[in-house]
N, C-alpha and C positions, 0 to 999 in steps of 0.2 A: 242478430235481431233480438235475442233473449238478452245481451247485456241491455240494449236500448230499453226494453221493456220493464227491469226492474228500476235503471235509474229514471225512467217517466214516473212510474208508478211514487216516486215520492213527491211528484207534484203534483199528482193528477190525485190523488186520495191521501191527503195528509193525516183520515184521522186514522186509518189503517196503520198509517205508521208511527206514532207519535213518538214512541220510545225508540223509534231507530231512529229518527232525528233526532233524537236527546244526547242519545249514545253516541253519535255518529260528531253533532256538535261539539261534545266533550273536551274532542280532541284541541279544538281552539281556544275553548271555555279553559282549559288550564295549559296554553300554550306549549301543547308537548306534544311531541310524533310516537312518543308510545305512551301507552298506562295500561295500570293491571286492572283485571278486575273489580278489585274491589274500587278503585278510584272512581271505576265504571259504575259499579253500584249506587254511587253516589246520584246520580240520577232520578233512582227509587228511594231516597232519601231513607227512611230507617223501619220502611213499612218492608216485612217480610214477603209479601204477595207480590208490590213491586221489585224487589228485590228478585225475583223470583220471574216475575216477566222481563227485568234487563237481563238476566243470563240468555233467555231463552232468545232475547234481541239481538244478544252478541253473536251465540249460533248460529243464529238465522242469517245474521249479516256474515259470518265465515262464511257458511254457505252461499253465500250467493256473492262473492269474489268482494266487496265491498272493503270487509277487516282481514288485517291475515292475521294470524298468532304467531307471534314470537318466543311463546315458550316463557315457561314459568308464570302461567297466568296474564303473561301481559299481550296486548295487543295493538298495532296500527293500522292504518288507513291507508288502501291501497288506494292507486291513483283513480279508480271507478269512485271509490269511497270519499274520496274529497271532490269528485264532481258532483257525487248524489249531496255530499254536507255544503257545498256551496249553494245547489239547487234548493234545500231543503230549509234555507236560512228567510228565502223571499214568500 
């Protein structure tokens, strides 16, 4: 029930999420099954605050089975993670 719950939540309140659909889109936005951080950063463009709220995006999304990390900074989309970036796209 708790997985159902976080991937609704990214249709039902999108602006709660903003940056984890950015994050989460990424992945297609530069057609690759992993990237590192800082690719990820790229989201928050060059402003430190958002820079600063995608890390705290990517956590978030580790946390809650979405990204896994792969070490050395990089991370991909587990399969929860491309149903919440497909939902998160409409």
């Amino acid at each position: 029930a708790a997985k159902a719950t976080v991937a609704h939540a990214y249709c039902v309140n999108p602006a709660v999420s903003k940056i984890e659909k950015l994050v989460l889109g990424s992945f297609e936005h530069w057609s690759k099954d992993k990237l590192d951080l800082h690719t990820l950063f790229e989201v928050g463009e060059n402003d430190p605050d958002a820079r600063t709220a995608v890390f705290d995006a990517v956590e978030k999304l580790v946390s809650e089975g979405l990204l896994q990390e792969e070490g050395n900074d990089f991370y991909s989309l587990t399969e929860k993670g491309k149903e919440a970036a497909k939902r998160s796209k409409t």
